[in-house]
C-alpha positions, 0 to 999 in steps of 0.5 A: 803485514809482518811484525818485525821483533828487534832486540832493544840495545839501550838498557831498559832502565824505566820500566811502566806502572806495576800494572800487570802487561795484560791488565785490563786485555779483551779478545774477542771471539766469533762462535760459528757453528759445528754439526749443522748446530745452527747456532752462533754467538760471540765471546769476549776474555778481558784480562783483569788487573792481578790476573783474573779473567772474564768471559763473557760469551752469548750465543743463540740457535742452541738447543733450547731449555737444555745443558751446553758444556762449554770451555776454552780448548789452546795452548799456552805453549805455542801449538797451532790449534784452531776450530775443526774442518768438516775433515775432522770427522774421521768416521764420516758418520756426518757428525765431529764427535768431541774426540775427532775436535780435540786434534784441532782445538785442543784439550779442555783448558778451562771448563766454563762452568756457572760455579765452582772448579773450572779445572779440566776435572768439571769439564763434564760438570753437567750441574754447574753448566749453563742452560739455553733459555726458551729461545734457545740463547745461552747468556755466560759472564765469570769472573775466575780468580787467577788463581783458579786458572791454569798458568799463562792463561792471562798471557795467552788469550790469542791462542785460546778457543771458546767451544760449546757443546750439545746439538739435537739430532733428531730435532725434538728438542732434547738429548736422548739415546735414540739417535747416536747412542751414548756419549762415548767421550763420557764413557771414557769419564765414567760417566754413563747415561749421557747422549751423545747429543750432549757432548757432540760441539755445537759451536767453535770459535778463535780469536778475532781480534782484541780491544782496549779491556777498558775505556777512559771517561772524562778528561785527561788534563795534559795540555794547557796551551801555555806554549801556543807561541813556540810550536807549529801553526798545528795548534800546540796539543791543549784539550783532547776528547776521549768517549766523546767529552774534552779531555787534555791532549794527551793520548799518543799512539806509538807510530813514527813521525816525520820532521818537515822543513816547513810545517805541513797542512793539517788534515781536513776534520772528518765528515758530521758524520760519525767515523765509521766503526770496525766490525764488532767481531773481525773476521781473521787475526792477522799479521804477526804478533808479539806475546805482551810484555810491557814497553818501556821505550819510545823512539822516533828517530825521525823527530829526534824523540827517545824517550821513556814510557810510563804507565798510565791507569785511570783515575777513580772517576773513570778518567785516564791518568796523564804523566807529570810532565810535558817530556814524558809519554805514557802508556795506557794500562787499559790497553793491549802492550804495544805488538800484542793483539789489539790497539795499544794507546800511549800518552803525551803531552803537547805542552804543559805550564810552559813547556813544549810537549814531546808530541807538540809537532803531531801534524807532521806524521804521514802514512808509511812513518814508522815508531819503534817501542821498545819493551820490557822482554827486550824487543821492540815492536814496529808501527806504520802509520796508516791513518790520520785524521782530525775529528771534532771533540763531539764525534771522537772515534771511540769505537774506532780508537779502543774498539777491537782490530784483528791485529796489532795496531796503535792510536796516536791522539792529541788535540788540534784545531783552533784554540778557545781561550775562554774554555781553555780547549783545543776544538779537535782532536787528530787521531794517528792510527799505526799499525804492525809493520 
């Protein structure tokens, strides 16, 4: 699917919380193995609030008991790097050196050190690097100051690549000179007496795809069912189940409505089952994307909606906050920007103390419904809606709904279902999953 970038015409007046556009952003990163290493593993870069970044990587079938340098390797200046083909040994010695890599991934971007400097400079701090255990599993999780990164690291994560190093040639179990010599790329560094083994890459990965960095927990009071007379049989949107609990219906996703002459029939819930999940690693990123920049506009001209966003953070108990009235929607901090890499969330109500919520008709969008977001860079991202279904509050897709995707794609939830007067909650809720157009 090809994301559309659009100008926005209307002044961007209202801008979001002052949370930063990637606060809170995960990618997430398959690690599949160079040089017949043998090794493989997964890596996650979660973007936190003031421009810290986590990563966290595991990774098994290494060299065990032994030192694995590791890095991000890209670009945050749009080069096309990426892990290397089996044509990238040049010499045809049947091994990728590090320097017959480079081309492809790139140079070191942040070196993944256990402590201390990650500038390129540690890229061989052979003392600050993490070791496999016993098993051969090497187990990483840093938190770097933003300030100890490189700038538009935070924004770029989709064009970074985790690689390890360190494999054993001659399989008994160590780094030694006997087989391939001495690392030439340490050579180059000054450095002496380093195998060849310990530089040559084990594994490679690119991004895979990205989730929500951070997921609600409890409610999210945005509906109360005071205006159940006046929207349609789809039950006005009371009480919402994010992570499996009640919550307010609050949370939107950007996808476009459809206006009906008469009020369509409701989607039937999902199977007891629980929805199926998305693979925890996808296998490509795909579709186009937009570098992240906060939204500030949601207009669906097809329900005469054009209103402003605002940002929405969570409360300190974990649940997500909700805007302060039923006209305004929300966009959830914790999550990718509406066009950037991964699910985007927004947030609305459906009615509250007395009013008519703007996502009060939520039942009339179909597939092929498009939503345009504009955002704060002055683009607007497109959405298709590509999903809709009614879940009950005790099986709420989470996995689904904030788990990662491959591409940039959006969640529209709100409740539906019968109302219960006595808990005050609607029994469902309706997910509306919408993707890049």
């Amino acid at each position: 699917m090809r994301m559309r970038w659009v100008l926005a015409v209307a002044a961007m007046a209202l801008a979001v919380a002052p949370s930063p556009a990637y606060a809170d952003e995960s990618v997430h990163v398959r690690l599949l193995e160079l040089n017949s290493s043998g090794a493989s593993g997964t890596a996650v870069l979660t973007a936190l609030p003031g421009g810290d970044l986590r990563i966290r990587v595991t990774a098994s079938g290494l060299v065990p008991g032994v030192v694995h340098v590791q890095h991000l390797h890209g670009s945050v200046d749009g080069m096309n790097f990426h892990c290397p083909p089996p044509s990238a040994d040049r010499d045809a010695d049947g091994w990728i050196s590090t320097e017959e890599g480079l081309p492809s991934y790139g140079a070191i971007f942040v070196a993944l050190t256990t402590w201390g400097d990650v500038s390129r400079a540690s890229g061989l701090a052979m003392d600050r690097m993490p070791v496999a255990d016993a098993s051969g599993t090497v187990r990483f999780d840093r938190t770097i100051a933003a300030a100890d990164l490189p700038p538009g690291t935070v924004e770029h994560l989709k064009d970074l690549h985790v690689v390890q190093h360190g494999v054993d040639a001659n399989g008994n179990g160590k780094y030694d000179l006997g087989t391939l010599g001495e690392s030439t790329l340490a050579k180059s560094a000054g450095l002496s007496g380093i195998p060849q083994e310990a530089t040559h890459p084990a594994t490679c990965g690119m991004i895979a795809g990205a989730a929500a960095g951070s997921v609600p927990v409890g409610g999210v009071a945005t509906g109360d069912g005071s205006s159940l007379a006046s929207v349609s049989p789809w039950p006005t949107f009371g009480a919402l189940a994010l992570v499996g609990v009640p919550v307010a219906c609050l949370v939107a996703v950007a996808v476009a409505l459809r206006p009906a002459a008469e009020p369509p029939s409701p989607p039937a819930p999902a199977s007891a089952g629980a929805p199926a999940a998305p693979p925890a690693t996808p296998a490509l990123t795909r579709g186009g994307l937009l570098p992240a920049s906060p939204p500030t506009r949601l207009t669906i001209s097809a329900l005469n909606i054009d209103v402003p966003l605002t940002g929405l953070g969570l409360r300190p108990g974990g649940a997500m906050e909700v805007p302060d009235d039923a006209r305004t929607v929300g966009w959830f901090t914790g999550a990718p920007t509406p066009g950037s890499l991964g699910p985007a969330i927004l947030a609305g109500h459906v009615d509250f103390k007395g009013t008519a919520g703007t996502f009060a008709r939520l039942s009339a969008l179909r597939p092929g419904d498009e939503v345009r977001v504009s955002r704060r860079d002055g683009t607007a991202a497109v959405f298709a809606v590509t999903e809709v279904g009614r879940y009950p509050k005790d099986r709420f897709p989470t996995e689904k709904v904030y788990g990662p995707i491959d591409h940039a794609g959006l969640r529209l939830i709100t409740c539906g279902g019968d109302f219960d007067r006595r808990t005050g909650h609607y029994e469902d809720n309706v997910v509306v999953f919408g993707a890049a157009a």
